[in-house]
C-alpha positions, 0 to 999 in steps of 0.5 A: 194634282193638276185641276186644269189638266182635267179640265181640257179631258173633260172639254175634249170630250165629244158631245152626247148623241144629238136628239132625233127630230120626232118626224125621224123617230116616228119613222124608226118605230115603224121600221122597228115595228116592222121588223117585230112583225116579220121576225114573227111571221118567221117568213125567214124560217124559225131559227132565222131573224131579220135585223136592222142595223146601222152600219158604223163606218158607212153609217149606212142602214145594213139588213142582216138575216142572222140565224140564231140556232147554235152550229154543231 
């Protein structure tokens, strides 16, 4: 077995997620905090949810309202 071709897979291997500095993990438990609130005020109908995202190509914040009842 070839120990070495291991070892440049694992050295490829991107690095895990950069840590968030604390001011922008401050700000995304606000907007997590606020789309908790609006969800329950159900200002977008009852079967309706407000979802923040961020979008993996643009890496853009994308604003979805998804519509949790079932279509029949």
């Amino acid at each position: 077995m070839d120990v070495n071709a291991l070892s440049r897979i694992t050295q490829a291997l991107p690095a895990a997620a950069t840590a968030i500095p604390p001011d922008k993990a401050a700000e995304n438990r606000q907007v997590v905090q606020a789309v908790k609130a609006v969800n329950q005020s159900e200002m977008f109908g009852e079967d309706n949810d407000l979802v923040f995202q961020k979008d993996p190509d643009t890496q853009r914040m994308v604003v979805k309202v998804i519509n949790r009842k079932p279509r029949t």
